[in-house]
C-alpha positions as CSV (number, residue, x, y, z in Angstrom):
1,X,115.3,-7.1,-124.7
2,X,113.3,-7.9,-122.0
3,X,114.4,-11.4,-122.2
4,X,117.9,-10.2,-122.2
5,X,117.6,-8.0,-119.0
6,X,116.1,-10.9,-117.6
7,X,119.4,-13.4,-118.8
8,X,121.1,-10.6,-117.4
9,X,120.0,-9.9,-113.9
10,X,120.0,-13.9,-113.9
11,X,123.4,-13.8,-112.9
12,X,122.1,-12.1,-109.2
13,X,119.4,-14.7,-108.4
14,X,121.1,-17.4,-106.5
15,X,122.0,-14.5,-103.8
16,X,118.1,-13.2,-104.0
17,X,117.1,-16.7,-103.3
18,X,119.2,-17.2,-100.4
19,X,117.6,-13.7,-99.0
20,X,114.3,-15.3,-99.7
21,X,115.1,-18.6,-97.6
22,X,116.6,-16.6,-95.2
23,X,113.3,-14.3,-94.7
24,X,111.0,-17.4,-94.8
25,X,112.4,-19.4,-92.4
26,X,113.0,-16.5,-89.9
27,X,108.9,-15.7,-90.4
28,X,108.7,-19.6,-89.7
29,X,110.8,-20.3,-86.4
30,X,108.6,-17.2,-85.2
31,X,105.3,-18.4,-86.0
32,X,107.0,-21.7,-84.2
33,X,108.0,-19.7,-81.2
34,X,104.9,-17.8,-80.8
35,X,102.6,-21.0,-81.4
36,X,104.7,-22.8,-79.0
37,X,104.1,-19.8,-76.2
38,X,101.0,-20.1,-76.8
39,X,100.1,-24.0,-76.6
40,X,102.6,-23.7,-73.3
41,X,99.8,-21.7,-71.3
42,X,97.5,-24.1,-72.3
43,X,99.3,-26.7,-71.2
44,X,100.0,-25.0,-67.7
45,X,96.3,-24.7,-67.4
46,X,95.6,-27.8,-68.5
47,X,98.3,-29.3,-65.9
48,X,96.5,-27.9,-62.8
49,X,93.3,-29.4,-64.3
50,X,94.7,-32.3,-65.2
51,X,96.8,-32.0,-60.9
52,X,93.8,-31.6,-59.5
53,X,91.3,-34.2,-60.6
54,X,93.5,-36.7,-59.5
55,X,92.9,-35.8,-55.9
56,X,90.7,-38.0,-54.1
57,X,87.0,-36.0,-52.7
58,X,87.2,-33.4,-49.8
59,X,85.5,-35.3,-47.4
60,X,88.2,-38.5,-47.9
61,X,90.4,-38.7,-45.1
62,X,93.5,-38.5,-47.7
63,X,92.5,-35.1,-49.3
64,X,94.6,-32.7,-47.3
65,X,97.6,-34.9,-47.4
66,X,97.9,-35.5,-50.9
67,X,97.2,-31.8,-51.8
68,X,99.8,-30.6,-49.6
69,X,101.8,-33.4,-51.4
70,X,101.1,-32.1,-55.1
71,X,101.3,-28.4,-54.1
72,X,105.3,-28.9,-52.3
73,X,106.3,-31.7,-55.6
74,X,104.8,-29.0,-58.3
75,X,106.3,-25.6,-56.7
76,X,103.0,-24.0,-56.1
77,X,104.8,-22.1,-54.0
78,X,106.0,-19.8,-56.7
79,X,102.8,-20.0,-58.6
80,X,100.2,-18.5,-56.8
81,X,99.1,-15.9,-59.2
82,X,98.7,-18.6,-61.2
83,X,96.5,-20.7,-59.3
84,X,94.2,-17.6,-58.2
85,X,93.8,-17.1,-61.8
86,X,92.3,-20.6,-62.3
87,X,89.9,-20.3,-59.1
88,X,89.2,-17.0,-60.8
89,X,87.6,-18.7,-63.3
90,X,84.3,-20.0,-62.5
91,X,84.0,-22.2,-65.3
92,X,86.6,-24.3,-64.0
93,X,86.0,-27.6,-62.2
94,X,87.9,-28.2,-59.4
95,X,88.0,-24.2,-57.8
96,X,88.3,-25.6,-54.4
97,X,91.1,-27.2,-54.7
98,X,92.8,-23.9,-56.3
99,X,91.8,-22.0,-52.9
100,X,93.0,-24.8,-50.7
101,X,96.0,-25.0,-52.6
102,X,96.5,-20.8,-51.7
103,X,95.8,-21.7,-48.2
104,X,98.5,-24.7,-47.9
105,X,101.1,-21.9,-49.6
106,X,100.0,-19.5,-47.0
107,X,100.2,-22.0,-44.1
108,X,104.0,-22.9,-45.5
109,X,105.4,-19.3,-45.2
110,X,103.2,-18.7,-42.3
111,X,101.5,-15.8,-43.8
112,X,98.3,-15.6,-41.6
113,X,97.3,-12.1,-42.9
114,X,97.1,-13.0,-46.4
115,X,95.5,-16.9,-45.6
116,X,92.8,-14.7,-43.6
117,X,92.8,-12.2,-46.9
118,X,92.3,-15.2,-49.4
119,X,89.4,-16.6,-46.5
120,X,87.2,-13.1,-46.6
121,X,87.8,-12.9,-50.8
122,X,86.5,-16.8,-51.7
123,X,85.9,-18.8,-48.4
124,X,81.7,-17.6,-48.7
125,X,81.5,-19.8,-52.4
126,X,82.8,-22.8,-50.7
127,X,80.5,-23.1,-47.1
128,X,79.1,-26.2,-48.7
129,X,81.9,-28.1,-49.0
130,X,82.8,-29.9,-45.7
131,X,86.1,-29.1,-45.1
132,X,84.9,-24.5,-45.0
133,X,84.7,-25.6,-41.1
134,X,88.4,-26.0,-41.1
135,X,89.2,-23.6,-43.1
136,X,87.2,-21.0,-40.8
137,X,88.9,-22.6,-37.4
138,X,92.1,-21.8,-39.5
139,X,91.2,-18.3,-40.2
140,X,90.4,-17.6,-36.2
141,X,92.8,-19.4,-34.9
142,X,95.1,-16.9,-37.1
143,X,93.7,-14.1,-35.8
144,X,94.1,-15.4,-32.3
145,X,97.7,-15.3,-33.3
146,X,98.0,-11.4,-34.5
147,X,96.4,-10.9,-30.4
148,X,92.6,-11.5,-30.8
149,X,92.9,-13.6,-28.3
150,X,89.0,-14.1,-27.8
151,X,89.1,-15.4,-31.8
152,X,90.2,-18.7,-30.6
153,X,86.6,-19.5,-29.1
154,X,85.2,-19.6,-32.6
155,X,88.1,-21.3,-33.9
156,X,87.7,-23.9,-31.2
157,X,83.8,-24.4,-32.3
158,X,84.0,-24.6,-36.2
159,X,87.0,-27.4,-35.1
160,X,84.4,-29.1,-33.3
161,X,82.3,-29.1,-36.2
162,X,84.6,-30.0,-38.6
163,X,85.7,-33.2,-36.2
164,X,81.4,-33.9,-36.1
165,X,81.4,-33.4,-39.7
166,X,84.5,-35.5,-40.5
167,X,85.0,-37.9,-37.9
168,X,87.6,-40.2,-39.8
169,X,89.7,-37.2,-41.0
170,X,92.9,-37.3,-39.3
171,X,94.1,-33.9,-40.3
172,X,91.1,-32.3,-38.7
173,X,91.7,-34.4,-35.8
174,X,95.4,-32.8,-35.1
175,X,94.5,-29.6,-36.5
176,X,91.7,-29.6,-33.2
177,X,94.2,-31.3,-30.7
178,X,97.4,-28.2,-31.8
179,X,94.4,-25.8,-31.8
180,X,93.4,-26.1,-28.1
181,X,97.7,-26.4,-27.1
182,X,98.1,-23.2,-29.0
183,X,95.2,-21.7,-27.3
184,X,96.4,-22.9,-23.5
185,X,99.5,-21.6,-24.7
186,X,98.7,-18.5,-25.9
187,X,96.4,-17.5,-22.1
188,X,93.3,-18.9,-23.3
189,X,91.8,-20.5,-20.1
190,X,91.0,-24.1,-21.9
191,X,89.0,-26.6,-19.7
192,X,91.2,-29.4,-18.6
193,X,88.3,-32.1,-20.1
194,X,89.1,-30.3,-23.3
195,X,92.5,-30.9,-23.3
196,X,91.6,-34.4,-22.5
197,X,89.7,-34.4,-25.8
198,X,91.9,-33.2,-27.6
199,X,94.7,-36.0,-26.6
200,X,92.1,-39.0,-27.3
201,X,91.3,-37.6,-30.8
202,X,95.6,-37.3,-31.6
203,X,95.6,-40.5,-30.2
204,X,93.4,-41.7,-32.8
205,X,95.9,-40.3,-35.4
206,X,98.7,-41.7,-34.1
207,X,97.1,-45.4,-33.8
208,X,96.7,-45.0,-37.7
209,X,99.9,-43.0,-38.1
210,X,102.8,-44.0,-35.2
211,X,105.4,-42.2,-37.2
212,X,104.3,-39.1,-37.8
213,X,106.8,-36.8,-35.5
214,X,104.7,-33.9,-35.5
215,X,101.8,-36.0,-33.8
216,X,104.4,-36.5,-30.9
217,X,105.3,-32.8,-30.4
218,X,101.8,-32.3,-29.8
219,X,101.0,-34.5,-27.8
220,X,104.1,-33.2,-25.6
221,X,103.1,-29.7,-25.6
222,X,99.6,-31.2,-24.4
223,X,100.7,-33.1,-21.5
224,X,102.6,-29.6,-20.5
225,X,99.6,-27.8,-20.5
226,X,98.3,-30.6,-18.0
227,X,101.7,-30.0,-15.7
228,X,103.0,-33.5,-16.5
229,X,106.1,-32.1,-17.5
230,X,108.0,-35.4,-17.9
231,X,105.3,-36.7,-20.4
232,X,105.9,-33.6,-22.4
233,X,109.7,-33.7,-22.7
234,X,109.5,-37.2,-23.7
235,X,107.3,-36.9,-26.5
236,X,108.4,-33.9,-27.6
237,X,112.0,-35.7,-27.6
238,X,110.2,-38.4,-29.3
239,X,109.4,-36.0,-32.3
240,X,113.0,-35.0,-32.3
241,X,113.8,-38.7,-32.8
242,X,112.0,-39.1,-35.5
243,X,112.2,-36.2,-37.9
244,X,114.8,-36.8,-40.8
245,X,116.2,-33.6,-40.9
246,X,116.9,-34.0,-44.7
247,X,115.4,-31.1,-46.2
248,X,114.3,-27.8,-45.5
249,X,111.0,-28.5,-43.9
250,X,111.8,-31.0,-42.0
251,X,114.8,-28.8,-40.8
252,X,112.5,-26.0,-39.5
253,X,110.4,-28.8,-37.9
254,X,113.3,-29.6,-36.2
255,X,114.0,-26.5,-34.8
256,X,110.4,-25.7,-33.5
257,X,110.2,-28.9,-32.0
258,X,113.8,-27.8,-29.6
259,X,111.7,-24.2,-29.2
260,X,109.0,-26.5,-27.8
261,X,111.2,-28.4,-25.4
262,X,112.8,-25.3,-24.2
263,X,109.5,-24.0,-23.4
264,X,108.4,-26.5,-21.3
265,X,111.6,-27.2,-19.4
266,X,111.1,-23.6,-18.2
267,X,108.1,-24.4,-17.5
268,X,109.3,-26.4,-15.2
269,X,112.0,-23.8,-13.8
270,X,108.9,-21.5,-13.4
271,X,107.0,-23.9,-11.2
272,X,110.7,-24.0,-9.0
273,X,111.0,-21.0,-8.5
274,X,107.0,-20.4,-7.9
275,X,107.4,-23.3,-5.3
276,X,110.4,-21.2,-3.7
277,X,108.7,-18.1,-3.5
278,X,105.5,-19.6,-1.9
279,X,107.2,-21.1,0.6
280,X,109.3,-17.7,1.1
281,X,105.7,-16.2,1.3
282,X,104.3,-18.8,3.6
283,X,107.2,-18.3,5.7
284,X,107.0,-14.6,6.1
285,X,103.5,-14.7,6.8
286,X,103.8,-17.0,9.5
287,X,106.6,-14.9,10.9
288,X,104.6,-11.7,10.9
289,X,101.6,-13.5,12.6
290,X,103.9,-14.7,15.4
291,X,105.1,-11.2,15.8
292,X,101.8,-9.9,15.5
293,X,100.8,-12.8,18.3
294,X,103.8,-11.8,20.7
295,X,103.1,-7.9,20.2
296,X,99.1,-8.6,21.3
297,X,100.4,-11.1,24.5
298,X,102.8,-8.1,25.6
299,X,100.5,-5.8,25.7
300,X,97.8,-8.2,27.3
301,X,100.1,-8.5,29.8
302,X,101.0,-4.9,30.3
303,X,96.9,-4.4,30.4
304,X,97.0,-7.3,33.0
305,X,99.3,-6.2,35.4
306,X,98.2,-2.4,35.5
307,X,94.6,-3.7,35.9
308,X,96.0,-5.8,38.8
309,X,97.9,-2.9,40.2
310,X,95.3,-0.3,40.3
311,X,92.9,-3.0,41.9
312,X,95.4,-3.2,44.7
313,X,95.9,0.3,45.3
314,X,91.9,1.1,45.0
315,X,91.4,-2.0,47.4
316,X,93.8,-0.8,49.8
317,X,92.6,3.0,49.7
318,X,89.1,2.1,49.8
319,X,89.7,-1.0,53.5
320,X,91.4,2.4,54.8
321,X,88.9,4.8,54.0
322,X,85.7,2.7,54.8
323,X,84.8,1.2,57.8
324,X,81.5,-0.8,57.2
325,X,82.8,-4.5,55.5
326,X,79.7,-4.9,53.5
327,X,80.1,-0.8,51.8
328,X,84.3,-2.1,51.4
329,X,83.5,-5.7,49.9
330,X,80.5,-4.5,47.5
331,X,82.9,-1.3,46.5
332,X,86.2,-3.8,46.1
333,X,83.8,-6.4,43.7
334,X,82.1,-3.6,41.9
335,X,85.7,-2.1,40.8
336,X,87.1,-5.3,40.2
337,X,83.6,-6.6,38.0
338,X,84.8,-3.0,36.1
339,X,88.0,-3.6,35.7
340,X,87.5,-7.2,34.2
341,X,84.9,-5.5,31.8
342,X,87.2,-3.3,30.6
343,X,89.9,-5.6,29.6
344,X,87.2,-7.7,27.7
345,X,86.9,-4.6,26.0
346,X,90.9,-3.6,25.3
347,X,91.3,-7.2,24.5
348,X,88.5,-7.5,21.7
349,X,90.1,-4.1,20.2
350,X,93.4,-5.6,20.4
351,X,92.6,-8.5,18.4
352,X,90.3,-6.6,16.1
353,X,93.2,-4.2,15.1
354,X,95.7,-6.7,14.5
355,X,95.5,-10.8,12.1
356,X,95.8,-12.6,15.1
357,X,92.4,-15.1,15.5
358,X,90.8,-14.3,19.0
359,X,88.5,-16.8,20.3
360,X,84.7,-14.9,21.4
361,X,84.3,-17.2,24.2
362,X,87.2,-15.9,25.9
363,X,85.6,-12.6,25.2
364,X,82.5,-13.8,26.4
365,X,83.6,-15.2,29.6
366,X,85.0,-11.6,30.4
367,X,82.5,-9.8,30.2
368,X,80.0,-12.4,31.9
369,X,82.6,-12.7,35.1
370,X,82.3,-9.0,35.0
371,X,79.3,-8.3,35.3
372,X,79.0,-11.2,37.8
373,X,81.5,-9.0,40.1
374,X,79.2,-5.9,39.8
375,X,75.8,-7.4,40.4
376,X,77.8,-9.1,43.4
377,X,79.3,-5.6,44.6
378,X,76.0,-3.9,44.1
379,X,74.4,-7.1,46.2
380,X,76.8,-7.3,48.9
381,X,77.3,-3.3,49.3
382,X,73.5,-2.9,49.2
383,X,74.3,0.5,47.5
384,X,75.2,2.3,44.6
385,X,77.3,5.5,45.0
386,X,80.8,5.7,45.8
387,X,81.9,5.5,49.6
388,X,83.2,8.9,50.0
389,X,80.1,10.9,48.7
């Protein structure tokens, strides 16, 4: 009977065996699926491994450029969880590159709080490597931006060092020569001898480089900050000339590099009208020194001829009044010596009161005349008090 139940329910197997199939293969393409998840992380870790030991050392002069090169070509722009995972990890060989990688992202999107952010999390496990020193310039030089103006100091120095400690690198070479622009730029008082540093080191790049459009808006915005205004619009017109303009990049390029020559052609409209105005200045000054000049002769001359009039009246009273010529001579010089004192006097305080230059030898010369006139009066009158006592 068994048997029979068994020829039976035979008649229902091809339609469990197709359920069975059907369950299998659905167990397999998910064991396939999740297998295939899996060995894809992997390979995504394995891929930045496998990225970054192709780069050449940090200290070769092509280390920056080809990173920058590998992180725009693999999107790392839309990966940096992923990459801060892998320099989270410090088991894995080529960390540095991971953080550099962070800090080229950051650099694209011009994100200086979070590149200064990714500096003060990992920056310290890296000071042995030699390019830290531009990293730190970097990470001042962005803090100069958000208005720490004094930042750029220290950005300038670890530049410096970075330039001593990779002479042949060109990217630290412009990265020092757009550091010290930015700075002048930005109201940092930069030496003039530092500028000129900073032109023969990006002339150094641009021996080895001529192309490089970037190299020639810099060196534009560096003759501005020298006043050679014409120097500036050419280059920076140069750099213009030479950026393709065929993707995104090289389109924002473009449009910083027009910002650039904007700002220096009113530069130039600035030093117009500065020129204008201190001329205007000049001018007016000059103007109210003359007026100042003719107000102090007038009333030198008013002082004059009252002086000159009361010495004629008292001359003229005093021959009337007084008979003996020696008492009418020594009374007549004595009044005059006076008088001339006086004015020495009025005419010191008039100078001294207004911006008009007085010359003390005039000054002296009045008072010595006057006093010449009194110790003749005295001399010549042979006395001291006045006539009518």
């Amino acid at each position: 009977m068994y048997q029979a139940d068994l020829l039976h329910t035979s008649i229902d197997m091809p339609n469990a065996k197709k359920c069975l199939l059907d369950w299998v293969l659905m167990l397999k393409m998910r064991g396939e699926d999740y297998m295939s998840r899996r060995r894809g992380g992997i390979v995504k870790r394995l891929n930045l491994e496998t990225l970054f030991c192709g780069l050449p050392t940090e200290d070769n002069n092509q280390y920056t450029v080809e990173l920058k090169k590998m992180v725009l070509d693999n999107d790392f722009l839309n990966k940096e969880t992923e990459i801060e995972n892998y320099l989270l990890n410090k088991q894995n060989r080529y960390r540095f590159a991971a953080f550099y990688s962070l800090l080229i992202v950051c650099r694209e999107y011009n994100n200086y709080s979070k590149y200064n952010e990714y500096v003060e999390k990992y920056a310290t496990q890296f000071s042995q490597v030699k390019l830290y020193k531009i990293v730190m310039s970097t990470y001042y030089r962005n803090k100069g931006i958000l208005g720490d103006l004094g930042a750029y100091r220290n950005a300038i120095r670890f530049a410096e060092e970075a330039c001593t400690m990779l002479p042949d690198n060109l990217a630290v070479k412009h990265h020092f020569a757009e550091l010290i622009v930015l700075a002048d730029e930005e109201g940092t008082n930069i030496h003039i001898k530092t500028i000129n540093k900073a032109i023969e080191r990006l002339d150094d790049v641009m021996y080895v480089n001529p192309n490089h459009a970037k190299y020639y808006c810099t060196l534009g915005r560096l003759f501005a900050c020298l006043g050679d205004y014409n120097q500036g619009i050419k280059n920076v017109r140069k750099a213009l000339d030479l950026e393709r303009g065929d993707n995104k990049d090289s389109l924002i390029r473009i449009g910083q590099y027009n910002y650039y020559l904007l700002q220096i052609k009113m530069l130039i409209e600035n030093n117009k009208v500065d020129s204008k105005m201190g001329k205007f200045n000049s001018d007016f000054e000059q103007m109210k020194n003359d007026l100042d000049s003719m107000k102090t002769q007038y009333l030198e001359y008013l002082a004059f001829f009252s002086s000159v009039l009361a010495f004629v009246l008292i001359t003229v009273n005093v021959v009337v009044s007084v008979n003996n010529f020696n008492k009418c001579t020594g009374i007549v010089l004595m009044f005059a010596g006076a008088l001339v004192v006086v004015f020495g006097v009025f005419r010191m305080l008039l100078y001294y009161s207004s911006s008009i230059k007085f010359s003390i030898l005039k000054i002296i010369f009045s008072y010595v005349t006057g006093f010449l006139f009194l110790i003749a009066g005295f001399v010549i009158g042979n006395q001291l008090y006045v006539y009518w006592l």
